[in-house]
N, C-alpha and C positions, 0 to 999 in steps of 0.2 A: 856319579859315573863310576861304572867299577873295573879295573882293569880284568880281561879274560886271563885264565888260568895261565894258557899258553904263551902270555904276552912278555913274561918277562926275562932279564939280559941274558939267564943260564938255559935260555933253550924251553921245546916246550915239553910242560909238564906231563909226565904220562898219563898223574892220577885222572885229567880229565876223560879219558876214552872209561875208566873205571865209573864214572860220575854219571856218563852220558847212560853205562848200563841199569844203574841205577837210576837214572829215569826209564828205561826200557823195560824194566819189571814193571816200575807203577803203572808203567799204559797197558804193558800186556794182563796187567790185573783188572783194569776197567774193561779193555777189550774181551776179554773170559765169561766178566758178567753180565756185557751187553746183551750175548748170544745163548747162555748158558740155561737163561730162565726160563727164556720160550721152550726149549725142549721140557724144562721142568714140570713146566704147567698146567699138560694134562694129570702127568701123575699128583702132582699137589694137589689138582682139582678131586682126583679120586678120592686120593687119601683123607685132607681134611674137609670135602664135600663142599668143593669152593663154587659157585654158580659165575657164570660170564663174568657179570658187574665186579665180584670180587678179585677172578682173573686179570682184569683190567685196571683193577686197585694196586694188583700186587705187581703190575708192572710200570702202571703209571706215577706210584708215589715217589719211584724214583726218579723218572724224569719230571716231572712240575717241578722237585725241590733243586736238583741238579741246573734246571732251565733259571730258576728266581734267582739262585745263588753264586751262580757262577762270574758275573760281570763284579758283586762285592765281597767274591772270595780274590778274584783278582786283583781289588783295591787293597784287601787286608793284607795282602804278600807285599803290594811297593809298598805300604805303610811299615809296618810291622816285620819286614824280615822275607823272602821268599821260602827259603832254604827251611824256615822256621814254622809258615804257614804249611810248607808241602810237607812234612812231618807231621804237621795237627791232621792236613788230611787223610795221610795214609794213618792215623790213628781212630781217626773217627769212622774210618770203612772198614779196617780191622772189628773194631767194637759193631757196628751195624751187620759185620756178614756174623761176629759169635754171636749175636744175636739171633738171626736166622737160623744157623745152626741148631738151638736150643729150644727154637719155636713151635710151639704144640698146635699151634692153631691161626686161623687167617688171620686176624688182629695183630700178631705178635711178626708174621713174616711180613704185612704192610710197614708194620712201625721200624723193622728189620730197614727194609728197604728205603725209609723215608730217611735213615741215620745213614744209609750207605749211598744217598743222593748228596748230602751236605758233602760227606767225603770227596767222594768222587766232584764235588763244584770245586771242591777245592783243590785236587790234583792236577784237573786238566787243563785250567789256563798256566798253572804258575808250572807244570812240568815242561812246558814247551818258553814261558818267559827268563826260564833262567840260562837258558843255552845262549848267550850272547855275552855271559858271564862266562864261561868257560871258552868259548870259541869264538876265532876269527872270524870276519866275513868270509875268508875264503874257504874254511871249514864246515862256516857253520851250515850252510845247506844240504852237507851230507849228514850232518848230526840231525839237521832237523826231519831229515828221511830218515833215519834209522829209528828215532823215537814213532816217525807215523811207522814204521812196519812192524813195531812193536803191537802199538793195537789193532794192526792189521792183522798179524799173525793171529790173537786171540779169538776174531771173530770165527772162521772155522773150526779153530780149536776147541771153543767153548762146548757146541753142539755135541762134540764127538766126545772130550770128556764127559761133559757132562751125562751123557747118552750110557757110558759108560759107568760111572759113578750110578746113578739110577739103577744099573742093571744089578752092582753086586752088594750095596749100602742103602742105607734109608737117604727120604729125598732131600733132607738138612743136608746133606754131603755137599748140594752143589755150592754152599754158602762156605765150607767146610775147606776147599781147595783157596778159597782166597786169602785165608787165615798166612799161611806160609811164605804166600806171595807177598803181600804185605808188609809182613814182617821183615824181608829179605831189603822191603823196598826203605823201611822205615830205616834200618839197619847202615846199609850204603848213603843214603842222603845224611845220616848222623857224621860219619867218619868220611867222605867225599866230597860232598858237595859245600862251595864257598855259602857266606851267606850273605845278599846281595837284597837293594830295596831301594826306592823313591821317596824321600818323604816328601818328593812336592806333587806326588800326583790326588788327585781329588780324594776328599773323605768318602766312607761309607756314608751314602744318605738312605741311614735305616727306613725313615715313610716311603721310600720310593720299593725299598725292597720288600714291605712290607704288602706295600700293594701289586707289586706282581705278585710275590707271594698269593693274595687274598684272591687273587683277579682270575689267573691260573687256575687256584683248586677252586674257586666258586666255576669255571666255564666246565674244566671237567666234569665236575658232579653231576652237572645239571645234566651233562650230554650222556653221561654213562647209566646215568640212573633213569631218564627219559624212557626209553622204551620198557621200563616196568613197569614205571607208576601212571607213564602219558604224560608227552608234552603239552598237554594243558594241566596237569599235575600243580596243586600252588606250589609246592617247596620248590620243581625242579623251574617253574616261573620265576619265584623269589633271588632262587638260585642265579639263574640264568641273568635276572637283571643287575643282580649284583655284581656279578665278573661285569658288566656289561659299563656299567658306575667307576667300579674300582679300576680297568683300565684305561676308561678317557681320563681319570683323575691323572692315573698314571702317566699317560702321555701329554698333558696340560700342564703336571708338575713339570715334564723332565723339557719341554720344550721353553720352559719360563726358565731354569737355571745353566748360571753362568758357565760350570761346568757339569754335565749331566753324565748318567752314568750308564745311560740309552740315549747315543745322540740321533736324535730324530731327523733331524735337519737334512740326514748323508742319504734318506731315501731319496730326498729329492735329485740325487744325483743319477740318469738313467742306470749306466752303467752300473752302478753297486745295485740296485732296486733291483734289475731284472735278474741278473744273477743272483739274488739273496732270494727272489721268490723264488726260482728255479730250483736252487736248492734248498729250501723248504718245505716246496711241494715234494720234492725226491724223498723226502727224509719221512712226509707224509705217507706217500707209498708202502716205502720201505718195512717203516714201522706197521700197519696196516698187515702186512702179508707175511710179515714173521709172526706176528700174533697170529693169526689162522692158520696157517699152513701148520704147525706142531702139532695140532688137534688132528687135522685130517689124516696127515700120516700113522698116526698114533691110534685115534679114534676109530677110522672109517675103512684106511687100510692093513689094521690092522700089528704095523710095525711096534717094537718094544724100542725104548728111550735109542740107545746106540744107534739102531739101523734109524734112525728119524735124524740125527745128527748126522750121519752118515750120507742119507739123502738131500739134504741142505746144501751139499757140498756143489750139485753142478751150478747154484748161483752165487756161493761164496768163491767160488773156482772164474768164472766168467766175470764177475767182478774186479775179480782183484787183476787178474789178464787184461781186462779192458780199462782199470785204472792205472796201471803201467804201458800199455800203449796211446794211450791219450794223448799224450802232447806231441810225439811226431804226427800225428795224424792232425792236430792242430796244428802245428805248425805249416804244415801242407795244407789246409782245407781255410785254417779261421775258425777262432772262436764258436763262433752263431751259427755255422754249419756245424761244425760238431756237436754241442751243446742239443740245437735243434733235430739232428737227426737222431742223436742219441733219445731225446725224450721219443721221438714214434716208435723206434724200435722197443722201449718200454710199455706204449702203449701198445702196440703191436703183442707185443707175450702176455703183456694183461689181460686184453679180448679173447686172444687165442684161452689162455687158462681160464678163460672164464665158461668155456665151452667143454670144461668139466663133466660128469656125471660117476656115476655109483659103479660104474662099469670101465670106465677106464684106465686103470691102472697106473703105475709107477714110472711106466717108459714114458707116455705121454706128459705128466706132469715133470720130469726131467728136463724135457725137452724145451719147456715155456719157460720152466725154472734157469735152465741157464741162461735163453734170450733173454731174462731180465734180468740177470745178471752183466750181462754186456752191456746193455743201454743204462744201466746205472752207470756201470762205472766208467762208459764214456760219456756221461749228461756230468756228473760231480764235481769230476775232475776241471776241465776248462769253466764250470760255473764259480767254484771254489775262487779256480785263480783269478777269475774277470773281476770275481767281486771284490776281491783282495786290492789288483791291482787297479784297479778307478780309485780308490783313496788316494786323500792326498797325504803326503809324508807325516804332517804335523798330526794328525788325525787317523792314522793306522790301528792305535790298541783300542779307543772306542768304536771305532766300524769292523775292525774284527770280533771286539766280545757283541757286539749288535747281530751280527752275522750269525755267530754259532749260539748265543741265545733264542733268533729265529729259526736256528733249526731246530732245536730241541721244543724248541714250540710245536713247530709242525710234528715231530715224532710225536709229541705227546696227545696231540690231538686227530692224530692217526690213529693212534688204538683207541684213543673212547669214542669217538667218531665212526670207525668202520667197525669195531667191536659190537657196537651198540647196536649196528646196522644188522649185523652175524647173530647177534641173541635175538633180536625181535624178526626178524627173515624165519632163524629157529623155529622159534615158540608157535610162528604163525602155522608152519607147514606139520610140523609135528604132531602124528596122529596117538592119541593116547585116550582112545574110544574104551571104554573098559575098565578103564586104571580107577579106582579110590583117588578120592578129589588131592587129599595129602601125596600121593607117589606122582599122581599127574602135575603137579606144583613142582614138586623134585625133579622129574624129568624134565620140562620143560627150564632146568636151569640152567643146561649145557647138555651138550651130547655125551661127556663122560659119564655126567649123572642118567642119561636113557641107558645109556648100553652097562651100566651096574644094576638099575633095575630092571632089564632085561634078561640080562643073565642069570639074577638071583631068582625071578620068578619065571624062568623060560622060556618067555616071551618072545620068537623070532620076527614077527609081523613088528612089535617095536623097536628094535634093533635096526629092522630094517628100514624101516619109516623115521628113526634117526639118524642116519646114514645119509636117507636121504634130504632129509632135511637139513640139515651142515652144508652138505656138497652144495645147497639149492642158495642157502647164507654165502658160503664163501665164492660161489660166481655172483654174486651181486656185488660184495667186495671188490673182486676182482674187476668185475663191468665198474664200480666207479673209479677203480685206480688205473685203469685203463683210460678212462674220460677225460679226470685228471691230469693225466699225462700228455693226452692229449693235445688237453687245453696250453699246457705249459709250453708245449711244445711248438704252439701258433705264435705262443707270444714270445717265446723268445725268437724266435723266426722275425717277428716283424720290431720289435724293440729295442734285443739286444744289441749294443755299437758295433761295430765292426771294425775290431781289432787288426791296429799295423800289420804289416810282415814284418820278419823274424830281422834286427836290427834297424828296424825304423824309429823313432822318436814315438811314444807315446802322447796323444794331446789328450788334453779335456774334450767334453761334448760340449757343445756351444749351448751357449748359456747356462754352464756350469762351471762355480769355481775352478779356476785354471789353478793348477798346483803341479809339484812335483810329484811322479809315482811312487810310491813305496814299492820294496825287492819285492815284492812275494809275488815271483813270475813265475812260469812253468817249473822249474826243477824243484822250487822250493813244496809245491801240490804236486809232485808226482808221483809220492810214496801214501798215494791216498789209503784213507781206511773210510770208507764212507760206511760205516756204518749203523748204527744203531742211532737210539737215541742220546746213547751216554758217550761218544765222539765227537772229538775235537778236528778242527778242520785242519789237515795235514798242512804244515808250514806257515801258521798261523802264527803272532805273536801275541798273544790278547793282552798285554800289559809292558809291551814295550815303552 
């Protein structure tokens, strides 16, 4: 038990407001690079002539390793030190972004980004576990809002520097701003922060992490490399059976141990299920439509890095609006009403953008861009909290790190999932009648790659018929994150419980362990940051 900064007989200490900034940098440094990339992408894809699959690589290596690591980067902090571990992390995403920075070629920014996923697993639980060390309960829900509007801030930020950074340096720069931030972060947790640990909570059980680990990058590969080689392809078979192997292993282990480190058991509880698939599928979306959307503006309409940042803004803007008004609106409506109307209005902007074409212009795609902006971040927010608050007390830091490892699940299987769906949609519609069998292979590896050989050999009829083949990829995307959403949408309508009014006694659902609630009510998810894949769920404790 560690006593909080502020606890003791002289009053409370100031240094803690200084400590809480210091976590405020490290999130708003993960929060930069959630959003930072995607703009990046096309021009990476230009420059070192990266095709979809590898696009997908260079986005996915971070979340799989971020999704495996995060529940036994959690353990390593109550083992070994918080204070100590959140230092190794901001060290090791330091070293993973000069990495990137220095990187000549696709292999070198994946491996970049695979070293800045361990990081980042290990900033995001233990930046928000140590604020119970520093602050009171009566405090601590404001601290634990100011750390989410830390990484909240970065998401919009990211695009626009980064957009920026592209326009007047080479494209290592966007790996280049985190160097600073880092360092600031590494700096203040050295001379700030107490240092605070558990050593009775559960060991790391390396085979278990081993095999999300294996389970994860076997389902990706198979899903992102599929439409090159054909899902009847053996490797992406091989592939495919083997995530398939190594996650019932995974989930066979973890339900036979005493203490597990993914408690399985807590799906069985409605209330945490349907809010955790809710918000997984969101994060599926989510992710999904940041990957595509930077091409198209970049790509198709033409915009350079900044104005593509700059455009991103009406659903970073409608987001963050709609997850600061969520809970009174919850509090007046219910949970399941908002949650569920939230996900139609998301489906609603996905159909609509899915009604796209080569002619429509920027006003039109603003317009769908911020309704789903809104429906995000009124579906996130009351999902977050529902599924938070259905745990029971004793069981809060494994249904929270369960919770935000099934999101990053979903993020990650969002872009090789709809990516995949975007390249082979591509490849199909893309006329490259004329082309040398070698340029027609190249083109058909992205649309950045048609419209470089388009330009260098003239070619307007391809340019054009890339154009339109992207726009023709990214409304199928969009038509199935609209479906999705949908979907999500019926069923939290018909499943999710139906949350007391605002001072009523919370109960269990019948025939579910009866327990007491854990805090983590509205105010504590109201400073949401729903974003990306590499976000933690605002007001979370994952190792409480």
């Amino acid at each position: 038990m560690v006593t909080p900064m502020n606890s003791g007989a002289a009053g409370p200490d100031p240094r803690r407001w200084w400590a809480l900034g210091a976590l405020v940098a490290s999130m708003l440094t993960l929060g930069f690079d959630t959003t930072i990339l995607n703009v990046a992408l096309p021009t990476m894809a230009e420059r070192l002539g990266a095709d979809t699959g590898q696009q997908q690589w260079m986005a996915d290596a971070y979340v799989v390793v971020f999704a495996a690591l995060m529940l036994p980067a959690g353990l390593l902090g109550d083992r070994f030190g918080r204070r100590r571990m959140l230092i190794a992390g901001l060290g090791v995403f330091f070293a993973g972004s000069l990495l990137g920075t220095l990187a000549q070629d696709v292999g070198a920014v994946i491996a970049a980004r695979t070293v800045m996923g361990v990081g980042a697993a290990l900033v995001t639980p233990l930046a928000l576990s140590v604020l119970p060390s520093l602050f009171t309960p009566g405090e601590r829900t404001k601290a634990v809002g100011i750390v989410s509007a830390g990484s909240t801030l970065g998401l919009p930020l990211g695009p626009i520097i980064g957009g920026w950074l592209l326009d007047h340096f080479w494209w290592g720069s966007v790996f280049l701003i985190n160097l600073p931030m880092a360092a600031i972060g590494i700096a203040a947790c050295v001379f700030l922060l107490p240092e605070t640990r558990d050593p009775a909570s559960p060991a790391v059980d390396t085979v278990s992490t081993a095999l999300t680990a294996g389970g994860l990058g076997a389902l990706i590969y198979a899903i992102i490399e599929a439409p090159t080689r054909g899902w009847g392809d053996p490797l992406v078979l091989v592939t495919g059976a083997a995530a398939v192997v190594l996650i019932t292993a995974l989930v066979l282990r973890e339900r036979r141990a005493a203490r597990p480190m993914l408690d399985m058991s807590l799906l069985a509880q409605r209330g945490f299920l349907f809010n955790t698939l809710a918000a997984t599928l969101l994060m599926f979306v989510l992710s999904g439509l940041l990957f595509v959307l930077p091409q198209y503006l970049q790509a198709v309409l033409g915009h350079d890095a900044l104005g593509t940042g700059v455009r991103l803004l009406p659903m970073m803007g409608g987001l963050i609006i709609a997850a600061r008004a969520a809970q009174p609106v919850v509090a007046r409506f219910g949970a399941r009403a908002v949650v569920s109307a939230g996900l139609v209005v998301l489906a609603f902007a996905a159909l609509l953008g899915s009604r796209t074409t080569t002619g429509s212009g920027y006003g039109f795609t603003a317009l769908w861009l911020s309704i789903v902006g809104f429906g995000f971040g009124f579906s996130i927010v009351p999902a977050m909290s529902g599924a938070l608050g259905a745990l029971p007390a004793d069981r809060a830091g494994s249904g929270s790190g369960l919770l935000m490892t099934l999101r990053q699940v979903g993020g990650a299987i969002g872009i090789a999932l709809l990516g995949s769906l975007l390249a082979s949609a591509f490849r199909d519609r893309l006329d490259v009648t004329g082309l040398p069998a070698p340029a027609a292979r190249t083109a058909g590896e992205s649309v950045v790659a048609a419209q470089v050989i388009a330009g260098k050999a003239h070619l307007g009829d391809l340019a054009a018929s890339a154009d339109a083949a992207y726009v023709h990829g990214m409304d199928l995307v969009l038509l199935v994150c609209g479906i999705a959403a949908l979907v999500s949408a019926l069923l939290a309508a018909a499943f999710l419980p139906t949350a007391p009014h605002p001072g009523e006694p919370t109960a269990p659902d019948p025939g579910e362990p009866g327990a007491p609630q854990t805090g983590a009510g509205p105010d504590a998810t109201g400073a949401a940051g729903p974003g990306s894949p590499g976000l933690v769920a605002p007001g979370t404790d994952a190792r409480q």
